[in-house]
C-alpha positions as CSV (number, residue, x, y, z in Angstrom):
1,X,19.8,-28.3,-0.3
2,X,18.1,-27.2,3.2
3,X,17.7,-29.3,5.5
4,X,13.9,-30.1,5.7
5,X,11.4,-29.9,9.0
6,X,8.9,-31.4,11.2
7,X,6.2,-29.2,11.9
8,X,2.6,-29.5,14.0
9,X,-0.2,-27.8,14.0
10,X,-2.7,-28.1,16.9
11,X,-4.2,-27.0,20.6
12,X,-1.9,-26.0,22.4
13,X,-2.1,-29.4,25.1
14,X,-1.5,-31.6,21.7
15,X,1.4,-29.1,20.5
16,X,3.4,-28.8,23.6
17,X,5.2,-32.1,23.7
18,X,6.4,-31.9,20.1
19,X,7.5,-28.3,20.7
20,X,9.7,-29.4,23.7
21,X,11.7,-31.6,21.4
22,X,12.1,-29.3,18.7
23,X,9.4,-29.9,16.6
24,X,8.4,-26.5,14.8
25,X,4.9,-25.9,16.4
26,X,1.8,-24.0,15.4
27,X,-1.1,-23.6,18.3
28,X,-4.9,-23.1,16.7
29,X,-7.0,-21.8,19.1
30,X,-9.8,-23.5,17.8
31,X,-9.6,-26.0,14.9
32,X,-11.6,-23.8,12.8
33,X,-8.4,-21.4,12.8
34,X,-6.0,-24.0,10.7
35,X,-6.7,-23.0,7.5
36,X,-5.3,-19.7,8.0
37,X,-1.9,-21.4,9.7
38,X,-2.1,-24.0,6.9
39,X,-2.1,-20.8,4.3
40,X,0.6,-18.7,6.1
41,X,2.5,-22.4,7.3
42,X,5.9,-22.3,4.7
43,X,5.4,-25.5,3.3
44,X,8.5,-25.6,1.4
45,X,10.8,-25.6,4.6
46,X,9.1,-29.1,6.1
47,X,9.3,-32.8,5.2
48,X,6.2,-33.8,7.6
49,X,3.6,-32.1,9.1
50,X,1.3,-33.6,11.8
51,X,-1.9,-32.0,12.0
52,X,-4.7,-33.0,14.8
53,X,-7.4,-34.6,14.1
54,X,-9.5,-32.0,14.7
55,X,-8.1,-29.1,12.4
56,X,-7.1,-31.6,10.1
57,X,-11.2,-32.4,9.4
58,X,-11.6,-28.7,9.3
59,X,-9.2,-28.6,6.2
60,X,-10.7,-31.1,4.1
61,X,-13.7,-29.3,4.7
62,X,-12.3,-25.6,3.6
63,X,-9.4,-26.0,2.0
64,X,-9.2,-27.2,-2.0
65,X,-6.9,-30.6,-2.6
66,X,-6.1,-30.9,0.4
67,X,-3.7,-32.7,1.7
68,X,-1.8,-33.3,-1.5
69,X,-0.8,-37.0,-1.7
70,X,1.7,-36.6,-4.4
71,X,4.3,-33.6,-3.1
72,X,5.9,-32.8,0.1
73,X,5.4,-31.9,2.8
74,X,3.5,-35.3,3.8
75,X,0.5,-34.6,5.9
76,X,-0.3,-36.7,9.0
77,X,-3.8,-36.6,10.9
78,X,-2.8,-37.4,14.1
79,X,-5.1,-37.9,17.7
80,X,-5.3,-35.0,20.1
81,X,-4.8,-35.2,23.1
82,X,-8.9,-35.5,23.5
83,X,-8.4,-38.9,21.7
84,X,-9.3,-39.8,18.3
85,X,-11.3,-39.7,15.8
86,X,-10.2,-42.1,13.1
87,X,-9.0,-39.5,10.4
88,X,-5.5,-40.6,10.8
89,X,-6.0,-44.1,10.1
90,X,-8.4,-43.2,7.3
91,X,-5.2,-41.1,5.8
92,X,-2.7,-43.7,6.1
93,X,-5.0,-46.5,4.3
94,X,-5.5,-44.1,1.5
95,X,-2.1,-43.8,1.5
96,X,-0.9,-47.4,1.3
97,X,-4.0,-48.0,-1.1
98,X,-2.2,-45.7,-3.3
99,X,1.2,-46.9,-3.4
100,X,0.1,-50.4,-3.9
101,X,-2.4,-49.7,-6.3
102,X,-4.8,-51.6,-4.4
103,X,-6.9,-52.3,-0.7
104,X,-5.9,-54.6,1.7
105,X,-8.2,-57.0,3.1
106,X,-8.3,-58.5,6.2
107,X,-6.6,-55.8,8.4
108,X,-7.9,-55.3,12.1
109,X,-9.8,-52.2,11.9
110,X,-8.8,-51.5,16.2
């Protein structure tokens, strides 16, 4: 079996960090690019991929079933560098809500 990847997709200022340490890196010009890399992106080669916040909203928008919860490669919304805009915390409780079956209450919504 291949050995699997991390890959991100984003601006260039939120890309360059995770390039430098070998991440495999995809700059959008503008988040409305991403669902052509997202299309073209060889999914089967990558275990995670971190997406900004940004171009991550403009794929739910445009791009059917996505992210898929059930398959690899797991999708991550993550801030960009311009800060953020919740979608990665909404992703991750969705997440947890579905491996347990159920929502946690109580949790600090910071």
């Amino acid at each position: 079996m291949d050995e699997m990847k991390l890959a991100m997709i984003g601006g260039f200022t939120s890309v360059a960090g995770f390039k430098a340490v070998g991440v495999d890196s995809y700059v959008v010009a503008s988040p409305q690019d991403g669902p052509a890399v997202w299309e073209a992106l060889p999914r089967e080669r990558y275990a995670v991929v971190m997406i900004t916040e940004p171009v991550y909203e403009v794929l739910l928008e445009r791009v059917p079933d996505f992210p898929a919860l059930e398959d690899l490669p797991v999708v991550l919304a993550i801030p960009a560098v311009s800060g953020s805009i919740g979608l990665g915390r909404a992703g991750i409780k969705k997440r947890v809500e579905k491996a347990l079956g159920s929502v946690i209450e109580g949790q600090n919504e910071e």
